[in-house]
KOLLOLO-961098 format. One record per residue (C-alpha): residue number from 0; residue in three letters; x, y, z. Coordinates in nm, 2 decimals, padded with zeros to 4 digits. Layout:
BEGIN
     i    aa       xx       yy       zz
   NUM   ALA        X        Y        Z
...
END
This chain:
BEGIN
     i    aa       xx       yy       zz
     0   UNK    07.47   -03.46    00.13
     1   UNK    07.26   -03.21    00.21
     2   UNK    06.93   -03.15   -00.01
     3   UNK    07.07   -02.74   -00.08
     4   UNK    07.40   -02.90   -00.16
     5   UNK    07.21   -03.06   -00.51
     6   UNK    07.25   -02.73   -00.66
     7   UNK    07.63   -02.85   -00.73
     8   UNK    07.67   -02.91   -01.08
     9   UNK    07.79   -03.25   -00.97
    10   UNK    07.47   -03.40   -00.75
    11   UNK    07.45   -03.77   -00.71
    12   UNK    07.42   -03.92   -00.90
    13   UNK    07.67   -03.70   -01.09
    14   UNK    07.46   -03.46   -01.39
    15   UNK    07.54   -03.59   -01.68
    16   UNK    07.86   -03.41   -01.89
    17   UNK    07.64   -03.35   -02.15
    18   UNK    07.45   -03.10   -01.92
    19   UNK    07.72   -03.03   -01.64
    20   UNK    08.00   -02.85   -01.87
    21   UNK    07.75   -02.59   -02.06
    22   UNK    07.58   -02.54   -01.75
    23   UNK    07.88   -02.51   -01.56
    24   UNK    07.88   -02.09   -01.58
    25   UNK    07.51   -02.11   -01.50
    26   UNK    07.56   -02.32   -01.17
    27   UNK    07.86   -02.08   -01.07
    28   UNK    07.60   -01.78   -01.14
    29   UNK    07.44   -01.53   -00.88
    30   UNK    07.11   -01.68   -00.95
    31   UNK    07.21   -02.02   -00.86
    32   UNK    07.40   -01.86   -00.55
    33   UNK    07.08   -01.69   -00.43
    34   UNK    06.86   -01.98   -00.51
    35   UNK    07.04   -02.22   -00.29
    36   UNK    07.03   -01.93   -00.01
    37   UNK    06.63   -01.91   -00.04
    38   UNK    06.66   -02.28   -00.05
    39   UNK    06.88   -02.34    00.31
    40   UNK    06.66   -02.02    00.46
    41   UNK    06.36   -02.22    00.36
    42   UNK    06.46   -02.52    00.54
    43   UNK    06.63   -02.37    00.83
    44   UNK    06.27   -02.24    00.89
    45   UNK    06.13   -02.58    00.88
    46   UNK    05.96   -02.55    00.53
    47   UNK    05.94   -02.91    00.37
    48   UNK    06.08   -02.88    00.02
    49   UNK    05.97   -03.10   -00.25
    50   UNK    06.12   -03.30   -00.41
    51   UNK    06.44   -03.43   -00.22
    52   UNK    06.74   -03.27   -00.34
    53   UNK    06.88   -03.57   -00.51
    54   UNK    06.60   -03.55   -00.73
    55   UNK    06.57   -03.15   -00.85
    56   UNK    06.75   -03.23   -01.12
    57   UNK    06.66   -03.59   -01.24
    58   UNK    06.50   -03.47   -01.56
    59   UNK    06.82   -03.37   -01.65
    60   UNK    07.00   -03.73   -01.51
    61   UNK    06.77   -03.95   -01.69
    62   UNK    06.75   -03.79   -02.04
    63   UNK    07.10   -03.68   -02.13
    64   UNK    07.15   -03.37   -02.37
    65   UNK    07.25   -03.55   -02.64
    66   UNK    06.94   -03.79   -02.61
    67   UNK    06.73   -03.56   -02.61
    68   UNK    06.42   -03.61   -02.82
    69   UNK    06.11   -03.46   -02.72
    70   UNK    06.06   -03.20   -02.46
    71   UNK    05.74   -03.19   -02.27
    72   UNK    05.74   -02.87   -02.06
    73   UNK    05.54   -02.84   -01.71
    74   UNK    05.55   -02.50   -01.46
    75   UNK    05.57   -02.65   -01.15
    76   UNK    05.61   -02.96   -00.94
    77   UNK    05.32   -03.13   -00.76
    78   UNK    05.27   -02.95   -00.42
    79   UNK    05.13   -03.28   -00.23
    80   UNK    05.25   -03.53    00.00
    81   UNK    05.50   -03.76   -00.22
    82   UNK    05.40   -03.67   -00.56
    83   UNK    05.67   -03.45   -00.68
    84   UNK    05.99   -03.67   -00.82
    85   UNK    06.17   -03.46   -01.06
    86   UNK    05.98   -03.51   -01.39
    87   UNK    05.68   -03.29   -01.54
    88   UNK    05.36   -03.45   -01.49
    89   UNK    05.51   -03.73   -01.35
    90   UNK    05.40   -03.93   -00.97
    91   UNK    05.65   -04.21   -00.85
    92   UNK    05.47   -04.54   -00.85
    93   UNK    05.24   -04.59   -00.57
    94   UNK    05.09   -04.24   -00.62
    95   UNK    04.77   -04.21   -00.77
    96   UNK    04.82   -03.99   -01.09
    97   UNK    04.65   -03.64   -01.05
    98   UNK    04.40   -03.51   -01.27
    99   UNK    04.65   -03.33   -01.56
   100   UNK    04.78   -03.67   -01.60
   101   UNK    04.44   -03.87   -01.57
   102   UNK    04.40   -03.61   -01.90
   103   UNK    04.74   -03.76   -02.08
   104   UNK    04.64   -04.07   -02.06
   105   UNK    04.28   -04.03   -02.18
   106   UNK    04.47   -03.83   -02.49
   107   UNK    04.71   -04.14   -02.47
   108   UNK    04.41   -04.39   -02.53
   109   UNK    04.25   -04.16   -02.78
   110   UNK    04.52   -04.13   -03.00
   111   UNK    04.77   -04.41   -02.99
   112   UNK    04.50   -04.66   -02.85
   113   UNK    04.78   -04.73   -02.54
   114   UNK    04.55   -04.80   -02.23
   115   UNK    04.63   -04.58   -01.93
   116   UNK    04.90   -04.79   -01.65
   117   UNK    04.78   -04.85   -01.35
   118   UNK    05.08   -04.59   -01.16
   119   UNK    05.17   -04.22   -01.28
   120   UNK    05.56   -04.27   -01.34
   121   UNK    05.66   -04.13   -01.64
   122   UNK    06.04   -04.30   -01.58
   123   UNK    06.03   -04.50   -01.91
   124   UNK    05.94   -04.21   -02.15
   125   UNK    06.24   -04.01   -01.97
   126   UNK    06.47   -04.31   -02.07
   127   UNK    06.38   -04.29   -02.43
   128   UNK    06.48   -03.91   -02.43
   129   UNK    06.19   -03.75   -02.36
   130   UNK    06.28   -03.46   -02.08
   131   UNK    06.01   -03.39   -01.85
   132   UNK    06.15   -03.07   -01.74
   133   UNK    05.96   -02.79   -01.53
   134   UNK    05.99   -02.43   -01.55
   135   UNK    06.08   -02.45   -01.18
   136   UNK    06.18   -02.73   -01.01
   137   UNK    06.14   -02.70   -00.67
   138   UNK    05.83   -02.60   -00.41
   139   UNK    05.68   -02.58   -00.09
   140   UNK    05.44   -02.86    00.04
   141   UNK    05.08   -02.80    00.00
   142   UNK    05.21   -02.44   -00.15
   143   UNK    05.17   -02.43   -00.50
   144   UNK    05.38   -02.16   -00.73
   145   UNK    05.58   -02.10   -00.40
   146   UNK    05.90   -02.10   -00.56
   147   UNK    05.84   -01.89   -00.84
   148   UNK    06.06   -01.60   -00.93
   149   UNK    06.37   -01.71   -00.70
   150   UNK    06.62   -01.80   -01.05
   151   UNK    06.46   -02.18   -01.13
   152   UNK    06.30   -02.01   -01.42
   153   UNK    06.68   -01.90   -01.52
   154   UNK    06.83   -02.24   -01.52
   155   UNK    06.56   -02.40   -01.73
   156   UNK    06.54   -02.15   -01.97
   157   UNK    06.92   -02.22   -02.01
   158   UNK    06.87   -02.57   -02.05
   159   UNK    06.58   -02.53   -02.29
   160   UNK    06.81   -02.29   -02.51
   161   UNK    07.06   -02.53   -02.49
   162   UNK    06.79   -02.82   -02.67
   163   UNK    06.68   -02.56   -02.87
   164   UNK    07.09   -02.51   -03.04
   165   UNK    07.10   -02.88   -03.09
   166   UNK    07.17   -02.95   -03.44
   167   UNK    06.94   -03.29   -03.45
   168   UNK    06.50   -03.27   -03.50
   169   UNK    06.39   -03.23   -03.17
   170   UNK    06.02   -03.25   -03.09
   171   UNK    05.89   -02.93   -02.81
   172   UNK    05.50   -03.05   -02.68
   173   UNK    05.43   -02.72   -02.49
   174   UNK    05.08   -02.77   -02.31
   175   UNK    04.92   -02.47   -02.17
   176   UNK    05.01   -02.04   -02.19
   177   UNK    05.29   -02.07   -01.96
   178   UNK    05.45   -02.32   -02.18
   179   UNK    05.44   -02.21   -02.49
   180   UNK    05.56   -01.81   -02.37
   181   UNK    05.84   -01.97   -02.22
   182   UNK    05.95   -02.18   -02.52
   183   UNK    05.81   -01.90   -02.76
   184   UNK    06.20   -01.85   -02.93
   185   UNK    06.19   -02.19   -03.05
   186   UNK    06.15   -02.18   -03.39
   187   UNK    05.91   -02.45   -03.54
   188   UNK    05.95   -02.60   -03.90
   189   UNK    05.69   -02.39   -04.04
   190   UNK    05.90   -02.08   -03.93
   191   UNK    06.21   -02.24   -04.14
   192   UNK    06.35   -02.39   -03.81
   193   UNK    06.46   -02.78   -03.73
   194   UNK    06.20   -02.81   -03.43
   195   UNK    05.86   -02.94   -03.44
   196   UNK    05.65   -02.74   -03.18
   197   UNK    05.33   -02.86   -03.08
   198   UNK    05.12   -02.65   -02.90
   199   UNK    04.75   -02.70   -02.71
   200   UNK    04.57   -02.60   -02.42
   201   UNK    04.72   -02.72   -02.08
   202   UNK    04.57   -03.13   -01.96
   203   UNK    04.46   -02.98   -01.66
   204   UNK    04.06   -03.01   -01.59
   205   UNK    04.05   -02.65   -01.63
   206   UNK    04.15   -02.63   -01.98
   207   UNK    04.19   -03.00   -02.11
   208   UNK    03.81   -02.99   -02.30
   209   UNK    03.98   -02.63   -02.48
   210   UNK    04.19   -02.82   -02.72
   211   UNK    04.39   -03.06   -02.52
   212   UNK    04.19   -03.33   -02.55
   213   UNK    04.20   -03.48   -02.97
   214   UNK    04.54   -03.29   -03.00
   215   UNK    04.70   -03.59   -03.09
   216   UNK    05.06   -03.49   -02.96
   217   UNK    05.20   -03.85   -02.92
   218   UNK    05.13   -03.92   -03.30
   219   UNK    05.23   -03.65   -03.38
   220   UNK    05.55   -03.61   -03.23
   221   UNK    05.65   -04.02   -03.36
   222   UNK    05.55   -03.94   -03.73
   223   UNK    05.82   -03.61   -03.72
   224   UNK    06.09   -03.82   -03.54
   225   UNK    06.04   -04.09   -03.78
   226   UNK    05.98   -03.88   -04.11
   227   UNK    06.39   -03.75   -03.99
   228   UNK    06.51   -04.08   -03.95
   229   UNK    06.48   -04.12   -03.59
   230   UNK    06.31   -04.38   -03.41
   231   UNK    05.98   -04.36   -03.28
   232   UNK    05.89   -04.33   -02.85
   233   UNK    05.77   -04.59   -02.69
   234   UNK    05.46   -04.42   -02.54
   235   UNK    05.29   -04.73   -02.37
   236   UNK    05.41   -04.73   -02.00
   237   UNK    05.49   -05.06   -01.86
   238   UNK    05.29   -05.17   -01.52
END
């Protein structure tokens, strides 16, 4: 199967029913239609597209809707060699973790104690229904923001007004401007919503000393989940 031919509501492995059938209008859409054009003109040029089309949408494959817990909300997959694997922030294993992440882990340390793992794959979070999702989910190497404005943005904001309706406490870390505009209709506690939003400067070097670091989003997000009778996430990554 062809890497354009992910954009099927049914990749493989198949998406998830809980995502597939209300995204099932959005997949048949003229922004996904035009997306997987740019897509197949991209490649027929010789562009390398990261990452592989059976992982554009794993966020979505590993943390089912109705798992759903915590949302942690990135912009853009890594633009280097390898790094990019379908999950926010996240490098497969074997991939030294970039900087942003180097800064989640040092937050990590800081506020649950957890000492940083010795990879960047945020797999085992995803599995305890945390989506890693990104604003747009595919890019060009060494290219960074080079699929921007061609519908990505679309999808996932379906997707996050699809979290957003759930009935259950769900927990929205948004790290970083971009974030937080994107995810700006969902309505926190304090504004008589169901949601806990957390919101802090982005981990990237840039911005991470600006209120990232001592935000103490981890903690934070297990006391809410477990103050509504939901079990707590296992932060600490396994080596």
């Amino acid at each position: 199967m062809s890497d354009t031919a992910q954009l099927d509501p049914h990749p493989g492995p198949k998406l998830d029913a809980s995502w597939a059938k209300p995204l099932a209008d959005m997949f048949a859409s003229p922004v996904m239609a035009n997306l997987r054009a740019f897509l197949m003109e991209q490649k027929a040029r010789g562009k390398r597209i990261f990452p592989k089309g059976s992982e554009y949408f794993r966020a979505l494959d590993l943390t089912p809707l109705d798992k759903v817990r915590v949302v942690i909300l990135g912009q853009d997959p890594y633009h280097g060699e390898g790094q990019a694997h379908g999950l926010s922030f996240s490098v497969p294993c074997g991939v030294r973790p970039p900087p942003s992440l180097g800064n989640i882990y040092k937050e990590l340390k800081s506020d649950l104690g957890i000492d940083p793992p010795r990879h960047g794959n945020l797999t085992h979070w995803a599995e305890q229904g945390v989506l890693l999702l990104n604003s747009v989910l595919t890019v060009e190497l060494g290219q960074a923001a080079s699929h921007q404005g061609k519908g990505w943005e679309k999808f996932t904001d379906a997707v996050i007004e699809l979290v957003a309706r759930q009935e259950r406490p769900i927990v929205f870390i948004l790290w970083g401007a971009y974030a937080q505009k994107k995810a700006a209709f969902v309505r926190d506690i304090s504004q008589g919503g169901r949601h806990l939003v957390i919101k802090s400067a982005h981990p990237s070097p840039l911005s991470a000393h600006n209120g990232f670091l001592g935000s103490r989003p981890f903690s934070r997000a297990n006391a809410f989940l477990e103050a509504e009778g939901e079990a707590p996430i296992d932060w600490k990554l396994p080596d």
